[in-house]
C-alpha positions as CSV (number, residue, x, y, z in Angstrom):
1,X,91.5,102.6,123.3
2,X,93.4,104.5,121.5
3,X,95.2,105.0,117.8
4,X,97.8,102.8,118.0
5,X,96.0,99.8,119.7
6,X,93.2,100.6,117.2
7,X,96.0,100.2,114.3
8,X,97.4,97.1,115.8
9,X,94.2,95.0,115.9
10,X,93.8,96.5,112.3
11,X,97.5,95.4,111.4
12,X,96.8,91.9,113.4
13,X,93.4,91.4,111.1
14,X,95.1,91.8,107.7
15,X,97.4,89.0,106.8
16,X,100.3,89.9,104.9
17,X,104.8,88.8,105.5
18,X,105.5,89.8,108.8
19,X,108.5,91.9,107.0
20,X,105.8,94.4,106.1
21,X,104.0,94.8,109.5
22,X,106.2,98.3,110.4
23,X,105.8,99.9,107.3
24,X,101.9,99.0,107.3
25,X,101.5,100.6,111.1
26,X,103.3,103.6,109.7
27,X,100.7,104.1,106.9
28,X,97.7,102.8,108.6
29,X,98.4,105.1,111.8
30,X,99.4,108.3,109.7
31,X,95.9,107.6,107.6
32,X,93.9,107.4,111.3
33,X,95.9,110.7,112.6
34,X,95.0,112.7,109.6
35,X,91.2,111.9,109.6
36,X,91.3,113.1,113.1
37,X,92.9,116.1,112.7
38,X,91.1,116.8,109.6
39,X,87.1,115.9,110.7
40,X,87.6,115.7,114.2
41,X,88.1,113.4,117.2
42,X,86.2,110.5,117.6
43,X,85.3,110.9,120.9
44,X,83.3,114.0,120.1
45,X,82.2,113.3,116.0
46,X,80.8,110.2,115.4
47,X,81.4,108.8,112.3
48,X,78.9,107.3,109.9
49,X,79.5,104.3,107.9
50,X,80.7,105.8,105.1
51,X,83.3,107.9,106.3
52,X,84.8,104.1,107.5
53,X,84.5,103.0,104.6
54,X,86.3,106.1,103.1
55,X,88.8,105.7,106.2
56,X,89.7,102.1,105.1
57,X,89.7,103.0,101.2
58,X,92.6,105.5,102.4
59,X,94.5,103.2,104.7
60,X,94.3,100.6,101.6
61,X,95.5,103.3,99.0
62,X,98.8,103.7,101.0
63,X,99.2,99.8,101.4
64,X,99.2,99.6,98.1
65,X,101.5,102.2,96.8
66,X,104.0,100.5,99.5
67,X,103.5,97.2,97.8
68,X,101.5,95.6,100.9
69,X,99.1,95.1,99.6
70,X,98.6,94.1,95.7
71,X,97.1,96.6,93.5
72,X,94.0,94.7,91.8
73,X,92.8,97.6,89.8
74,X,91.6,95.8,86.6
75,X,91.5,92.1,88.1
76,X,89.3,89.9,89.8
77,X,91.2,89.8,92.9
78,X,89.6,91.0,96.1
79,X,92.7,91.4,98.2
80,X,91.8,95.3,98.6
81,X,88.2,94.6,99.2
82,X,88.9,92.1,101.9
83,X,91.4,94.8,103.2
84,X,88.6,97.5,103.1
85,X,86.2,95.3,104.8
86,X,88.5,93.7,107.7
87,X,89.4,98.1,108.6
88,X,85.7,98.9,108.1
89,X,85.3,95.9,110.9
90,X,87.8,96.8,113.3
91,X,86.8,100.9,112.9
92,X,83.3,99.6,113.5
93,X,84.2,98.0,116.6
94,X,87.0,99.7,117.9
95,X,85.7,103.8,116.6
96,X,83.0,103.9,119.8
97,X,85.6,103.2,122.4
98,X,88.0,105.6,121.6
99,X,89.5,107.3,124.5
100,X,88.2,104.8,127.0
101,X,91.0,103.1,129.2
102,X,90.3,99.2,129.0
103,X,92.1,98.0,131.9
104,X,90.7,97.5,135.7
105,X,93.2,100.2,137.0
106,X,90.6,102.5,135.8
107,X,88.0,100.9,138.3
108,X,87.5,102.7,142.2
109,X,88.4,100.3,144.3
């Protein structure tokens, strides 16, 4: 798996217009890039739950300021936290297999 199949089952969990979906892989994929670069590659640093957490705050922080996703800063609405929370899923799930080629051409035969 690797950024960019890690970003689309990200962009594919969030639900917002279809008109948005470029833009969003843009920001979500530039956010996942600089984390790397900045504390290191997944497939050698293992991250903890809270640097996801801090991972999906980011990504969200840029879908807002692109007008993804709504700001809800002084409102009830939980679009952001349901953002946060669907990225901290996917990370969760997708962060450990990193690297590894999911497809049977990678089996001996």
């Amino acid at each position: 798996m690797d950024s960019h199949q890690i970003t689309e089952t990200i962009i594919q969990n969030l639900t917002f217009p279809r008109h948005h979906e470029p833009r969003a892989k843009l920001q979500v994929w530039f956010e996942l890039m600089n984390t790397f670069r900045k504390y290191g590659d997944p497939r050698v640093k293992q991250y903890n739950e809270d640097d996801i957490r801090d991972i999906a705050i980011r990504c969200v922080d840029h879908l807002v300021r692109d007008f993804i996703i709504k700001d809800c800063i002084d409102t009830n609405d939980q679009d952001e936290f349901e953002a946060q929370d669907s990225i901290v899923e996917v990370l969760n799930d997708t962060l450990p297999k990193y690297g590894q080629i999911l497809s049977e051409n990678n089996i001996d035969k």
